[in-house]
Backbone bond lengths (Angstrom), bond angles and torsions (degrees), N, CA, C in turn:
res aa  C-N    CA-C-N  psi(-1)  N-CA   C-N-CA  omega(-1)  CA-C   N-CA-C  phi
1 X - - - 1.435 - - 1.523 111.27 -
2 X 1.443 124.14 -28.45 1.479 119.91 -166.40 1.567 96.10 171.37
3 X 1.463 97.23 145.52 1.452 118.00 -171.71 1.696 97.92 -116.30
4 X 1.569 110.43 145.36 1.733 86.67 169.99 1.431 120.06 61.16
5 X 2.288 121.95 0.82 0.744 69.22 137.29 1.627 155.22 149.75
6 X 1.933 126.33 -80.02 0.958 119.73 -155.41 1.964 109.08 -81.41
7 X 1.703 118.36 138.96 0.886 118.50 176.35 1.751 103.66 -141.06
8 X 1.793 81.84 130.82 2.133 70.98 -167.35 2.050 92.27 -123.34
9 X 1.155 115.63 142.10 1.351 117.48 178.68 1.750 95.42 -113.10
10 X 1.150 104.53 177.39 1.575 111.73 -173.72 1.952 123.59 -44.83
11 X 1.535 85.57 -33.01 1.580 80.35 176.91 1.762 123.54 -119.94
12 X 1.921 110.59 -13.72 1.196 112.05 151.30 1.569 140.52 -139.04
13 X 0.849 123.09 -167.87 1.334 116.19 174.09 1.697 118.67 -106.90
14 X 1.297 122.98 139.40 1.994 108.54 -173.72 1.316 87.19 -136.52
15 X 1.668 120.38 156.16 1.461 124.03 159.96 1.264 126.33 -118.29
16 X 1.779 127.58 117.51 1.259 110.72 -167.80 1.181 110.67 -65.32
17 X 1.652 137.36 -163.81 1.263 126.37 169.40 1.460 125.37 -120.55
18 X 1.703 106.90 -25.98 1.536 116.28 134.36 1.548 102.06 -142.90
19 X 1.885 100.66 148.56 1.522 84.01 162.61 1.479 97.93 -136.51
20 X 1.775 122.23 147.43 1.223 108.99 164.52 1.069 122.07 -123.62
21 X 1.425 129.48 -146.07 1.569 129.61 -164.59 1.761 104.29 -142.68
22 X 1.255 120.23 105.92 1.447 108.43 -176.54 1.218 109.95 -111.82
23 X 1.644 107.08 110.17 1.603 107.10 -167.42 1.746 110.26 -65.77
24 X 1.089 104.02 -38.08 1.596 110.79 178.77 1.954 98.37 -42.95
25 X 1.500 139.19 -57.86 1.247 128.91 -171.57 1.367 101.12 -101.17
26 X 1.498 121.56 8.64 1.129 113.64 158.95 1.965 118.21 60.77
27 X 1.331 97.52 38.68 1.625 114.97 -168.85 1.502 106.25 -153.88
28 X 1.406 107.90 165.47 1.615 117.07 174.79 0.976 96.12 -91.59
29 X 1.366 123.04 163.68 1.619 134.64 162.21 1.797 88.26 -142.71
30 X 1.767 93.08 145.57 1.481 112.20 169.42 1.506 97.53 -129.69
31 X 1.347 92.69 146.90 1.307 106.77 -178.66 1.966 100.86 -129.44
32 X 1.446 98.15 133.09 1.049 117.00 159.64 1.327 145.63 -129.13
33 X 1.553 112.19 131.56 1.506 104.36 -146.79 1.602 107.83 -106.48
34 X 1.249 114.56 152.11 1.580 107.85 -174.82 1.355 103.53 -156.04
35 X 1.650 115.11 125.41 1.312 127.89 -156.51 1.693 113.81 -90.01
36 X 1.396 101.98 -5.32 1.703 115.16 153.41 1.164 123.67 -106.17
37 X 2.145 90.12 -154.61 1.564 82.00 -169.84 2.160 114.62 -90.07
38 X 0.967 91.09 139.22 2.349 86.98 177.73 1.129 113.44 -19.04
39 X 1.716 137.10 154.11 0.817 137.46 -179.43 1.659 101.62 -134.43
40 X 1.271 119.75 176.74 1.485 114.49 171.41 1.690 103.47 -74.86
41 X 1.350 102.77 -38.52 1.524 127.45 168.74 1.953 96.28 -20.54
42 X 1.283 95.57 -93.79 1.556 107.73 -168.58 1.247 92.09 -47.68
43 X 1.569 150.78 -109.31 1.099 125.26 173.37 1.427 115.22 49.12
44 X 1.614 91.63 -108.10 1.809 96.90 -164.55 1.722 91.71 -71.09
45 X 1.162 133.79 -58.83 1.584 106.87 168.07 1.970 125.82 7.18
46 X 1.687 85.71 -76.58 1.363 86.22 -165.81 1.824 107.83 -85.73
47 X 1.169 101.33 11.67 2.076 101.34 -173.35 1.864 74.90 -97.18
48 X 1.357 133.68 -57.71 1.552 108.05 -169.91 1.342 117.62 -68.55
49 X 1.746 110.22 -16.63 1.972 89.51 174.54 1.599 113.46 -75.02
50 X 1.737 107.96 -28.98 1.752 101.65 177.85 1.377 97.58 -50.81
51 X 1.610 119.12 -61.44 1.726 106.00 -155.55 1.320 130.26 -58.92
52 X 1.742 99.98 -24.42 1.100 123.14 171.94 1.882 118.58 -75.52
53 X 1.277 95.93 -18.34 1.836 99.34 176.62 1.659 100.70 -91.87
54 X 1.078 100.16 -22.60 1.840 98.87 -177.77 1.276 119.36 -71.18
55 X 1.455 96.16 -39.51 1.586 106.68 174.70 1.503 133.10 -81.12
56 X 1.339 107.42 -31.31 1.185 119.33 168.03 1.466 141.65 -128.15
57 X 1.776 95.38 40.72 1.435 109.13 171.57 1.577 85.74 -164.56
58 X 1.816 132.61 -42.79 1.956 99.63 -165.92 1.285 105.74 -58.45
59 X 1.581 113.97 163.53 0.957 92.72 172.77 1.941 103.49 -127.13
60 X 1.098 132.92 -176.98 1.246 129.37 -150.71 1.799 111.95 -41.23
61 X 1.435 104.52 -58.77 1.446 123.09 169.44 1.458 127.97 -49.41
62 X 1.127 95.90 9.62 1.759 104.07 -156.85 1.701 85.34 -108.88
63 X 1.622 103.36 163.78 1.515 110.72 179.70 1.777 85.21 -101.07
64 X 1.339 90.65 164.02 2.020 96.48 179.48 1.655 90.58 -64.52
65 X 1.696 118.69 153.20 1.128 148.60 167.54 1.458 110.90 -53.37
66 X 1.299 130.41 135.62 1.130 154.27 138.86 1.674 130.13 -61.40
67 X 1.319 99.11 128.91 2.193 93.93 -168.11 1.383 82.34 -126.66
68 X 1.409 121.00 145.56 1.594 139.24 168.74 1.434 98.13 -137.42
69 X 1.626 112.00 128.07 0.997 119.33 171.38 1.885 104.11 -105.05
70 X 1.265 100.79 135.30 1.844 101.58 -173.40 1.496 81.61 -110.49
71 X 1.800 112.47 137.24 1.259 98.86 -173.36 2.268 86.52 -155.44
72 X 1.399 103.56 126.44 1.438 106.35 169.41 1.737 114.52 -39.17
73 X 1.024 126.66 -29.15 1.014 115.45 -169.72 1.355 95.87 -143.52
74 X 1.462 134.10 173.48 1.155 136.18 164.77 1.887 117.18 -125.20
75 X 1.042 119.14 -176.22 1.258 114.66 176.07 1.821 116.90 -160.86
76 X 1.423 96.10 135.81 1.812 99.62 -145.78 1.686 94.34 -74.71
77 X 1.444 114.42 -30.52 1.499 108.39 177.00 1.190 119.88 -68.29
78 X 1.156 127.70 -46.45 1.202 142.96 176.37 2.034 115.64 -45.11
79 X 1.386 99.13 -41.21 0.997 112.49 166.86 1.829 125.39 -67.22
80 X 1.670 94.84 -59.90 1.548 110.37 159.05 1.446 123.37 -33.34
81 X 1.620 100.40 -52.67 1.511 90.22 -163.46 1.597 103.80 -115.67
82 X 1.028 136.85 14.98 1.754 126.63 -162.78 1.466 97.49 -125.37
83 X 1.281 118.52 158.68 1.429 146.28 168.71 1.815 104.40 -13.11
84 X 1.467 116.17 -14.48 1.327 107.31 178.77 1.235 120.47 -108.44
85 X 1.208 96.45 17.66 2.008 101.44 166.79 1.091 103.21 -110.90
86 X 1.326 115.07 145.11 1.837 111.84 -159.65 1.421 130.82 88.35
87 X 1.367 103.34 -9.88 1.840 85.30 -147.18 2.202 80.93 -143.24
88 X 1.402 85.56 102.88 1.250 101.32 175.17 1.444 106.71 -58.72
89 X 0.752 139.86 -24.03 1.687 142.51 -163.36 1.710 116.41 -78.09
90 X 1.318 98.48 -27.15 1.425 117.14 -161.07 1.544 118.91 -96.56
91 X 1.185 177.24 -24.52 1.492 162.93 36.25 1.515 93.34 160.97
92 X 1.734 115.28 120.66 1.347 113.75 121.95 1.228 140.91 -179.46
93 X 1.827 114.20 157.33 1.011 112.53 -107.63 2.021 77.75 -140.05
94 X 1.370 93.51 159.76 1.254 110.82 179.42 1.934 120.56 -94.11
95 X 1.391 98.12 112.06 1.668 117.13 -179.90 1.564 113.86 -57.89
96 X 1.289 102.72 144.40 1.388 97.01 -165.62 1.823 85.31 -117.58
97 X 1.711 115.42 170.89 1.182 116.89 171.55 1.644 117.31 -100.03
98 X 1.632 103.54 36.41 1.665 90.05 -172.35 2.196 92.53 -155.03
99 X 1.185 86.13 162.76 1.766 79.87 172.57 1.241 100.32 -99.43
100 X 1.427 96.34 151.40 1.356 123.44 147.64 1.691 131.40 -43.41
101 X 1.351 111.32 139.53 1.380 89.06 -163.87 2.085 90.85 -90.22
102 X 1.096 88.43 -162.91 2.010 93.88 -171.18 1.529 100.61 -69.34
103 X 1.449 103.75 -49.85 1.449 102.26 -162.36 1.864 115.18 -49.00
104 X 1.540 91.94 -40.35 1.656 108.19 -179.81 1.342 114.03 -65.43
105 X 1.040 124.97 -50.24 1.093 138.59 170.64 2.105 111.92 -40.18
106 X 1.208 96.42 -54.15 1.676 105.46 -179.42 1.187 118.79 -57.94
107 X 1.624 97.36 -49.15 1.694 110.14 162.23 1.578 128.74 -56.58
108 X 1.346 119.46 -32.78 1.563 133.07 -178.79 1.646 98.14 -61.25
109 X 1.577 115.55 -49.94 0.925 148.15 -145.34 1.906 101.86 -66.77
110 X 1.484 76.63 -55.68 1.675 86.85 -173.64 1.643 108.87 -91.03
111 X 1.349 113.53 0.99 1.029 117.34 179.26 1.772 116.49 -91.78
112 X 0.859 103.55 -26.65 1.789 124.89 165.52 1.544 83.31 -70.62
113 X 1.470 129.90 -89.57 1.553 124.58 -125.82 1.881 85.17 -62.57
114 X 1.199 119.15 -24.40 1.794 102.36 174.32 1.048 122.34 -47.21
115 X 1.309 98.75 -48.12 2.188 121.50 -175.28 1.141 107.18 -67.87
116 X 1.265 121.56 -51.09 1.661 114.68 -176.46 1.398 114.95 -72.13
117 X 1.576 109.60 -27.37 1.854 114.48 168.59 1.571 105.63 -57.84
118 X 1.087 113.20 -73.55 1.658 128.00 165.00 1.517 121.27 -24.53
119 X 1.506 116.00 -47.80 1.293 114.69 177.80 1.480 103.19 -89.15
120 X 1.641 132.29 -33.95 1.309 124.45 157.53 1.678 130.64 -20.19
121 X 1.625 98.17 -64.75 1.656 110.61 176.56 1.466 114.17 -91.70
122 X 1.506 106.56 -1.17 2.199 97.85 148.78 1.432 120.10 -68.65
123 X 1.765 101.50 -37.25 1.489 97.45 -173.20 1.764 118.52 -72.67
124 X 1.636 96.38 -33.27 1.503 106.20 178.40 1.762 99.63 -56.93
125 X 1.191 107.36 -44.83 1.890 109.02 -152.12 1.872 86.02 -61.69
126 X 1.573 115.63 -59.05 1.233 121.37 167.57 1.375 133.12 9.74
127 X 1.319 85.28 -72.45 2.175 111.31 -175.32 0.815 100.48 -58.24
């Protein structure tokens, strides 16, 4: 949908870096990319652009937004202990320098829509 981007609330302006729209889960996902290693920084970064994309762009019909952080390196604490343990919404994950071939890709593919089916009817069974 948009690269860069611009989202301004009353007192600043932030830029996502891509965000798109996946009709299949029926949600935005932003992706943010970072050419080191994760920080707690990015983290809450990308947990205020979801809340901030939920609030002021999903719209009722929409599933809550998705944030992926693509990051050169990753970091196991960061993971352990920050806003991305727990919190299905949030992802991130370490960039590689090569593509995927198709086949992998199909498989990744269908391997998420299992998890998100799966975590779908935990939350329903839940309530």
């Amino acid at each position: 949908m948009a690269r860069q981007q611009h989202i301004h609330t009353e007192k600043e302006d932030y830029y996502i870096d891509l965000v798109f729209y996946n009709y299949i889960l029926k949600c935005f996902v932003l992706i943010d990319l970072k050419t080191k290693k994760i920080t707690h920084q990015d983290v809450g970064q990308m947990d205020m652009y979801v809340r901030m994309y939920d609030e002021l762009k999903k719209e009722q019909d929409d599933n809550p937004t998705i944030g992926i952080l693509l990051c050169s390196e990753t970091d196991e604490d960061i993971a352990k202990y920050s806003v991305l343990k727990g919190n299905e919404h949030l992802f991130a994950s370490k960039y590689k320098l090569y593509l995927p071939t198709e086949e992998e890709l199909r498989a990744e593919i269908e391997n998420q829509k299992t998890i998100f089916e799966l975590q779908r009817k935990n939350k329903k069974r839940n309530r």
